[in-house]
N, C-alpha and C positions, 0 to 999 in steps of 0.2 A: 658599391662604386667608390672608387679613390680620385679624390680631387684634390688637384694642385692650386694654392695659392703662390703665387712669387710675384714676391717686391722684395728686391734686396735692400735699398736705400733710401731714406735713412727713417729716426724715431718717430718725427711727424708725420713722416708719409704713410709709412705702415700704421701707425696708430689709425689713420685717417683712413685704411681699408678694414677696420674692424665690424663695421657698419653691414659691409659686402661677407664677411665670414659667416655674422648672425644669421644674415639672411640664407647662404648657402643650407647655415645647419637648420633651421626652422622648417625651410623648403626640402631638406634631404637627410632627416633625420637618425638614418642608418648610415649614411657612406661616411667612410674615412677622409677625414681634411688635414691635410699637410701645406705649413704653412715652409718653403723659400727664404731665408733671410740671410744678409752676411751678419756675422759677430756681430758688429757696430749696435744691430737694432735689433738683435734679435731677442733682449726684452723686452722689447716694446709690446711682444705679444710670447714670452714664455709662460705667464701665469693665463692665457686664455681659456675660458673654460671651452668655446665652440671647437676649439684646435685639437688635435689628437694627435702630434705630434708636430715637432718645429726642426726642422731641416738646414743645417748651418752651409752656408754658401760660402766660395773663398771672396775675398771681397774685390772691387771692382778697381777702385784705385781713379786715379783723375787722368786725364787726359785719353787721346783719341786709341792709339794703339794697347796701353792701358786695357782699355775697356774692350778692343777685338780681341785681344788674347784671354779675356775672362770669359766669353762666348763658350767653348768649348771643356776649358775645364768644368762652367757651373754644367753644361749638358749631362758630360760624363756623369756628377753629381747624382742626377737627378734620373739618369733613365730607365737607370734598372726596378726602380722602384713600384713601374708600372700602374702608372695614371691614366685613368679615362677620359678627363677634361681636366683643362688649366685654364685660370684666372688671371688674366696678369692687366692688374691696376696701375700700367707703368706705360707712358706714351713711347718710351726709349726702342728703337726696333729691337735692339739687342737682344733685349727680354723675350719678347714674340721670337726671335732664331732659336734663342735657347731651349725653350719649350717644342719647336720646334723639331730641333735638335735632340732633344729627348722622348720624340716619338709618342707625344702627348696626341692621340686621334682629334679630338677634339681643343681647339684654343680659340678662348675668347678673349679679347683684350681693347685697349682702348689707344686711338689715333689720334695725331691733328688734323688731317688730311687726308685726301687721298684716299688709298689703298694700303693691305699689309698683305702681301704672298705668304707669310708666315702664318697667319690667323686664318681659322675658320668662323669667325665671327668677329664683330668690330662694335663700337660705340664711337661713334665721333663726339668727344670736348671739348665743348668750345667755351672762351671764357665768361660767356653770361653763367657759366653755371659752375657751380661748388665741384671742388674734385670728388669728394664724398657721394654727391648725387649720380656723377658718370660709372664710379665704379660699383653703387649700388645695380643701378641698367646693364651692368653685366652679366650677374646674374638671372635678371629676365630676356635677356637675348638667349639664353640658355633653355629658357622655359620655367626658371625655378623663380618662384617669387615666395616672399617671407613677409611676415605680417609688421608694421610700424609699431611705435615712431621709432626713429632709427636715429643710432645714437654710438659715439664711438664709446668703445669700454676697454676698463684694465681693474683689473681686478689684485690688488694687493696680497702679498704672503699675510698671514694672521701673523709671525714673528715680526714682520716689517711695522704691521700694526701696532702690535704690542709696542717696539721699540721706539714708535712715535708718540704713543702715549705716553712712553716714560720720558723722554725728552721732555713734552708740554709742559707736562706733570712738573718735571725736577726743577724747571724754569720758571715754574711760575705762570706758566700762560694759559692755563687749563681753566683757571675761572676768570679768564677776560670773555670780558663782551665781542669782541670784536676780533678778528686775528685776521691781516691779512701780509700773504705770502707775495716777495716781490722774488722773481727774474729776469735781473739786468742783462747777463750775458748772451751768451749765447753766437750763432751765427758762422760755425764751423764745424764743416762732418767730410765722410772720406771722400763724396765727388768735389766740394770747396768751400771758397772765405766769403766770408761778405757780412763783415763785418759792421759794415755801412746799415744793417735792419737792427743796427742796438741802438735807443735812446739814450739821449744822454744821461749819466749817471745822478748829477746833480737834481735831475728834475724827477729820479726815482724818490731821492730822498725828499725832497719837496711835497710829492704827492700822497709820500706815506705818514709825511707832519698833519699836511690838510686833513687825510681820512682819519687818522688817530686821534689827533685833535675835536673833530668832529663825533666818531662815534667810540671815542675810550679805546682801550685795548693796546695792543700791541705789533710788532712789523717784525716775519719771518724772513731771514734773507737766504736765497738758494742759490746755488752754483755750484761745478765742479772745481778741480785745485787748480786750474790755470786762471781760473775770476776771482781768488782768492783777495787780490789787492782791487782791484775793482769794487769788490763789496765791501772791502774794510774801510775804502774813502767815503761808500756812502754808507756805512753804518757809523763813523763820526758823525756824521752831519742832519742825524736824526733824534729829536730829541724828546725820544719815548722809549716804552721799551722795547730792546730788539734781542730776537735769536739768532744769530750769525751762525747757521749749518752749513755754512759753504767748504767743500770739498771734504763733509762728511756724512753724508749718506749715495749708497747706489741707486740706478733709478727705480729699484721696487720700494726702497725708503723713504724714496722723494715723496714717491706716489701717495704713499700713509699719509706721510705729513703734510701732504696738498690736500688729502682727504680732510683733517683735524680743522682747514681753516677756513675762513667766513666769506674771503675772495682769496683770487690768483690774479696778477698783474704782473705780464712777460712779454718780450719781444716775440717775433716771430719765431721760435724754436721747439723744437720736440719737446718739451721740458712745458709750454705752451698748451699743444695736444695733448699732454699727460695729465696736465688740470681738467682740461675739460673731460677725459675719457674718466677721471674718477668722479666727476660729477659735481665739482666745486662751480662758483660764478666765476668766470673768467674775464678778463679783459686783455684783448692782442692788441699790439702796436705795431703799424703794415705802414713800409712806406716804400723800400721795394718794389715789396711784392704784394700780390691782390687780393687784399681779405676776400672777396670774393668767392674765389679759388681755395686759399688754403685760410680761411679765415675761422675762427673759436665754431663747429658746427653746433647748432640746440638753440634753443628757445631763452635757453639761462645764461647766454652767454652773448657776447658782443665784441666788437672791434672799433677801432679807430682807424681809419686809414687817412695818411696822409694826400690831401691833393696838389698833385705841383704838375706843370706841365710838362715835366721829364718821366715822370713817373705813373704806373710803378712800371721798374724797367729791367725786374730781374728778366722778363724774356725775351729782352733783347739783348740780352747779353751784361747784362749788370750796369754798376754806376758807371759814369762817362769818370774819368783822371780829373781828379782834382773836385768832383763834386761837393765831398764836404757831408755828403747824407747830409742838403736842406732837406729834402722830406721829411725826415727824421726830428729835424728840430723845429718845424712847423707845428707838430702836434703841442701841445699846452698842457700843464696841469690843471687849468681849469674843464681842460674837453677828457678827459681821461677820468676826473672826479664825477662830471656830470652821468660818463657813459656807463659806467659802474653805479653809482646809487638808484640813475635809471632802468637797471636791470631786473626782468625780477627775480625775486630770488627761491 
């Protein structure tokens, strides 16, 4: 049997159907699984071991016509390939046509409503529940069920490994007690901005003083080359010691080096979902949008969500003009200290 995975967009989202993969492969342990992605994310699941192959999509691009003319290209993509069922962990219709459109017999996928002509099976999610959990019940509307607990994974290159050992190592941070890794940035990928789910920078450095202070060690700081100044304002303003890797590792690198340390503390971004899939404690900062929904999945892991009566409002179309992300600055260092040492680990 050949099964189709597709979620083109973006690192957290796919990371967040890795859950739905294991399951496919545990449940179908001979058939071939191809996994859908555009460029942008599609390491988020190239070291997967369930996967047997990762299928580059052209990417979707932002806006409405944008995305009708990506329709038919990703079809062509994908049809000849010759799939028996498709997975698509993505509410977008588009996704459902495409599969579609590629003559996929069977399509299972997930709605907000309604109905889909495009599917031959549905889950409706709704937001009492984790996106993780709907796209897991995809796979049982299929008939295939896969043993627990279920858990997003990524699995690191051994060089990537290596290469973060020797960073640790060369810096000095290999025999601290404590090592935790901040990501300030974040909050733009190819469908859009929203910049408004970063916490303020200042209160990153604050909370990396508090934890360091408290348990020894040391504060990793991660981003790519456009947070470059971003992180160098808050790596001034820390005054212990820091590894500043910003805009030098890719994300199989990151992953290593999230693996090496003792928390992960990040906005809501794929960089987010990458801590948790390698198994680190995490802690997310959700003002946006709804831990809930896309919140750290696992037992070792937790969120903060901001509560404000606007919020969270990414689905309804983002912040209102001029908001300011209060949500975002509602949250405290002392609720972010508490929510992490509360964890277990």
């Amino acid at each position: 049997m050949n099964i189709l995975v597709l979620k083109p967009c973006c690192i957290g989202d796919v990371l967040m159907t890795t859950p739905l993969v294991a399951t496919l492969r545990v449940a179908a342990p001979e058939a071939r699984i191809e996994f859908a992605v555009g460029q942008w994310s599609a390491g988020a699941v190239a070291t997967n071991p369930d996967i047997d192959a990762v299928v580059d999509l052209p990417e979707r691009g932002r806006g409405r016509l944008a995305g009708l003319a990506w329709v038919p290209r990703a079809a062509w993509r994908l049809r000849w390939r010759r799939y028996d069922a498709a997975f698509i962990p993505d509410r977008d219709w588009r996704c459902h046509l495409v599969a579609y459109l590629a003559g996929v017999p069977r399509r299972f996928g997930v709605i907000r409503r309604g109905w889909s002509p495009f599917l031959t099976g549905t889950v409706r999610a709704g937001r009492a529940e984790h996106d993780v959990d709907g796209y897991i019940r995809l796979a049982e509307q299929a008939g295939l069920k896969g043993g627990g607990p279920h858990q997003l994974k990524y699995v690191p290159r051994q060089e990537s490994l290596q290469h973060a050992h020797d960073l640790v190592r060369s810096h000095g941070f290999d025999g601290m007690p404590f090592r935790v890794a901040l990501y300030p940035g974040g909050g733009e990928s190819p469908r859009n901005e929203l910049y408004h789910k970063r916490w303020p920078p200042e209160r990153y450095a604050l909370v990396a003083d508090r934890l360091v202070g408290r348990h020894g060690g040391g504060v990793i700081l991660l981003g790519d080359e456009s947070e470059r100044e971003l992180n160098f304002n808050i790596r001034n303003d820390i005054p212990h010691p820091v590894l500043d890797l910003t805009g030098r590792l890719d994300l199989d690198e990151m992953a290593a080096v999230m693996q090496l340390s003792d928390a992960v503390i990040a906005n809501d971004t794929g960089p987010m979902q990458l801590a948790v899939a390698v198994g680190t404690p995490t802690v997310g900062l959700f003002g946006p949008t709804d831990a809930g929904r896309f919140g750290p999945y696992g037992r070792r892991h937790r969120a903060v969500q901001s509560n404000i009566w606007c919020g969270p409002c990414f689905e309804r179309g983002g912040p209102m003009a001029g908001c300011g992300a209060a949500c975002m600055h509602r949250i405290t260092v002392r609720d972010v200290v508490a929510v992490l040492e509360a964890a277990p680990g």
